[in-house]
VOPAGU-2260 file (C-alpha; in pm, 1 decimal, decimal comma):
REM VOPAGU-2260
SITE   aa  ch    i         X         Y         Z
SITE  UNK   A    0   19422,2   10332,6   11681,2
SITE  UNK   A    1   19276,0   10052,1   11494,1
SITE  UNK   A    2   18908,1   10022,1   11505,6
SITE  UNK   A    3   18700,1    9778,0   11657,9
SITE  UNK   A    4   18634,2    9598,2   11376,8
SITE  UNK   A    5   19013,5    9528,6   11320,7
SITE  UNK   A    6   19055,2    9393,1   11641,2
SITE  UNK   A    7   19104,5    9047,6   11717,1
SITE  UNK   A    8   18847,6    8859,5   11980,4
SITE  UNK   A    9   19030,0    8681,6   12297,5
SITE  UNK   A   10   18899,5    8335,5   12151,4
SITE  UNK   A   11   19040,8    8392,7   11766,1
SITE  UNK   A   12   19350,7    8528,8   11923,2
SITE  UNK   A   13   19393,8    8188,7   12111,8
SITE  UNK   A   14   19327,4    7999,4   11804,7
SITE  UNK   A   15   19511,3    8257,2   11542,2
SITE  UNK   A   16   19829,5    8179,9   11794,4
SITE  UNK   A   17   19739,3    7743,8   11775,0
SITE  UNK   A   18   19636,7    7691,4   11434,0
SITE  UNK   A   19   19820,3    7988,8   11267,6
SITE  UNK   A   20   20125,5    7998,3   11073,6
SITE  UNK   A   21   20407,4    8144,0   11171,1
SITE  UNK   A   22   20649,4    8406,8   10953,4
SITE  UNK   A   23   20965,0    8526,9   11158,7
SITE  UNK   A   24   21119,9    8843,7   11020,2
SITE  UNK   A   25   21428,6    9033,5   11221,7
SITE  UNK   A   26   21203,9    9297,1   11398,6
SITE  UNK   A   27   20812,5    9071,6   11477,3
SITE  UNK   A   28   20681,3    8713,8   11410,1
SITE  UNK   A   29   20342,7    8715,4   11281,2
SITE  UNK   A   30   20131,2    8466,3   11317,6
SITE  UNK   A   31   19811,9    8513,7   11052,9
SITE  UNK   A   32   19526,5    8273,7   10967,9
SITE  UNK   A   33   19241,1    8267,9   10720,1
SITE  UNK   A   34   18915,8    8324,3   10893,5
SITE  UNK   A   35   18554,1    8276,0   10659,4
SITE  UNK   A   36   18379,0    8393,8   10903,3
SITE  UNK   A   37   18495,6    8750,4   10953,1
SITE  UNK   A   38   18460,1    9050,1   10681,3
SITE  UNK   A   39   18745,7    9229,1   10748,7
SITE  UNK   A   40   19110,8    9216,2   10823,5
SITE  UNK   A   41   19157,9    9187,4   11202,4
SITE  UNK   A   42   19532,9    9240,5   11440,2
SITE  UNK   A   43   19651,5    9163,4   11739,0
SITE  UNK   A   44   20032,2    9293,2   11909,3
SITE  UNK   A   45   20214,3    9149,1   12173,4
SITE  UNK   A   46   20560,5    9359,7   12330,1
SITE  UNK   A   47   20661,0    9111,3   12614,3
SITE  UNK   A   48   20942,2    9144,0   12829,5
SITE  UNK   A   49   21180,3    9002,5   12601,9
SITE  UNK   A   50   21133,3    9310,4   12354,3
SITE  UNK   A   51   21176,2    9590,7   12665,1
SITE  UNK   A   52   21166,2    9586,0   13008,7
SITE  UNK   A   53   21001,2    9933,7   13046,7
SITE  UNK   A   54   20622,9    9949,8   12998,2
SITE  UNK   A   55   20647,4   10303,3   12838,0
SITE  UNK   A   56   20886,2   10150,7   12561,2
SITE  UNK   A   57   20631,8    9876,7   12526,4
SITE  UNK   A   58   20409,3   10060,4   12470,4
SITE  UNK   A   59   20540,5   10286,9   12225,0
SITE  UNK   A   60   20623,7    9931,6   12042,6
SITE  UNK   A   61   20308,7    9834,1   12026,8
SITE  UNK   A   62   20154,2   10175,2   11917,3
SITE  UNK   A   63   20393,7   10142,8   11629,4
SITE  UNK   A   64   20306,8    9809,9   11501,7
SITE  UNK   A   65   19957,1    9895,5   11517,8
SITE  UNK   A   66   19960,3   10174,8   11284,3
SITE  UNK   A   67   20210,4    9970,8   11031,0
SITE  UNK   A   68   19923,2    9718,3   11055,6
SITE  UNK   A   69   19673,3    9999,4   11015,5
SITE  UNK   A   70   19837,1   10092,5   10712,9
SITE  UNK   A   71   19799,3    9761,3   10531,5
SITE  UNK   A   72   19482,9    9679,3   10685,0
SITE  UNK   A   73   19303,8    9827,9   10321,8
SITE  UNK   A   74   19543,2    9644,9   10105,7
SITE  UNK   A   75   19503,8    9299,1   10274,3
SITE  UNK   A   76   19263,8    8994,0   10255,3
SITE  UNK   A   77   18951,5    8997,2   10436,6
SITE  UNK   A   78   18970,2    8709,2   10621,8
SITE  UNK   A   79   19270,5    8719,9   10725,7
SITE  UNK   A   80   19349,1    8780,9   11111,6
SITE  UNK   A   81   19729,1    8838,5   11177,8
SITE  UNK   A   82   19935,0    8889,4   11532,1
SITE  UNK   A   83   20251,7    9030,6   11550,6
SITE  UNK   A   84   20481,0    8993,7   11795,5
SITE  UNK   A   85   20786,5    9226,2   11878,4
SITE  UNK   A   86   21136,7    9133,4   11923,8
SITE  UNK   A   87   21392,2    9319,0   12105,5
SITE  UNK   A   88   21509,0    9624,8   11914,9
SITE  UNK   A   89   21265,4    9736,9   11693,8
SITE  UNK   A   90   21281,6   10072,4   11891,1
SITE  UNK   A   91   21621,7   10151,9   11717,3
SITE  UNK   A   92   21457,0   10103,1   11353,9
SITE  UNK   A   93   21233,3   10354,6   11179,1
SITE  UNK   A   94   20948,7   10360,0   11095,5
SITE  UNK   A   95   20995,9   10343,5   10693,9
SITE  UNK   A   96   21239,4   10020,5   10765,5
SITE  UNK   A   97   20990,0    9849,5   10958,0
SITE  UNK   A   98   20695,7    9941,4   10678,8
SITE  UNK   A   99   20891,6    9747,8   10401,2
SITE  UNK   A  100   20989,1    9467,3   10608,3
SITE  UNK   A  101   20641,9    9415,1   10724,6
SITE  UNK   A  102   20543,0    9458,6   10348,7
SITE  UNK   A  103   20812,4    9242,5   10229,8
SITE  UNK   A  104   20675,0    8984,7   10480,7
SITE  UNK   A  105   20299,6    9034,4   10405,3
SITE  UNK   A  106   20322,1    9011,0   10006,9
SITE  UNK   A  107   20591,7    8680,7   10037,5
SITE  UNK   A  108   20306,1    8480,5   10225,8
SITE  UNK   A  109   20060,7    8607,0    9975,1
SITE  UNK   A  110   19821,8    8816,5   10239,6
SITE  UNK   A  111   19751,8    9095,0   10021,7
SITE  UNK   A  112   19429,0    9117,6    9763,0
SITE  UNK   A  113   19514,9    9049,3    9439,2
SITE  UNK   A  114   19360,8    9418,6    9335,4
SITE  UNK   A  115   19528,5    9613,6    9582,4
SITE  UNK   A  116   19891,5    9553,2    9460,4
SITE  UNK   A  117   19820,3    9664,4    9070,9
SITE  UNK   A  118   20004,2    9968,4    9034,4
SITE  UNK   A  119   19892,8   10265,2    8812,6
């Protein structure tokens, strides 16, 4: 469960969604923007009808993109807030799949700190 810290407000999710920008992989668009004002990363998911019809399997969707998010959330720019948006069959990925596509995503738009991807 992401903490409460890491979650996005109802107003910044509004404006995250109208100012953002958008990156559309094959399993989630995220939409992220750069925030001053906050001091850590924050997230938002959305699983609408269009990714399953059942609310169990929505769910389970979003439980699983919060914890890929909650995975990054130490590696990633402070101000940034991010929402991520499921598509239809992410279900029938795993989990290590959807971790580097979301990573692949993440360090192409140049979201991550600069110290966080040294390796040693």
């Amino acid at each position: 469960m992401l903490s409460k810290k890491n979650r996005i407000s109802k107003i910044d999710f509004k404006n995250v969604l109208k100012f953002g920008k958008a990156i559309y992989g094959e399993s989630f668009t995220l939409f992220f923007f750069h925030n001053k004002n906050i001091k850590s990363p924050q997230f938002g998911v959305v699983a609408g009808l269009k990714a399953h019809k059942k609310a169990t399997k929505r769910n389970k969707l979003k439980r699983r993109m919060r914890e890929l998010l909650r995975l990054e959330a130490t590696k990633l720019k402070n101000t940034v807030q991010i929402i991520a948006i499921c598509k239809a069959g992410i279900l029938q990925k795993k989990f290590p799949t959807l971790q580097n596509e979301l990573q692949a995503v993440l360090s192409k738009w140049d979201l991550y700190n600069k110290n966080s991807l040294k390796k040693t």
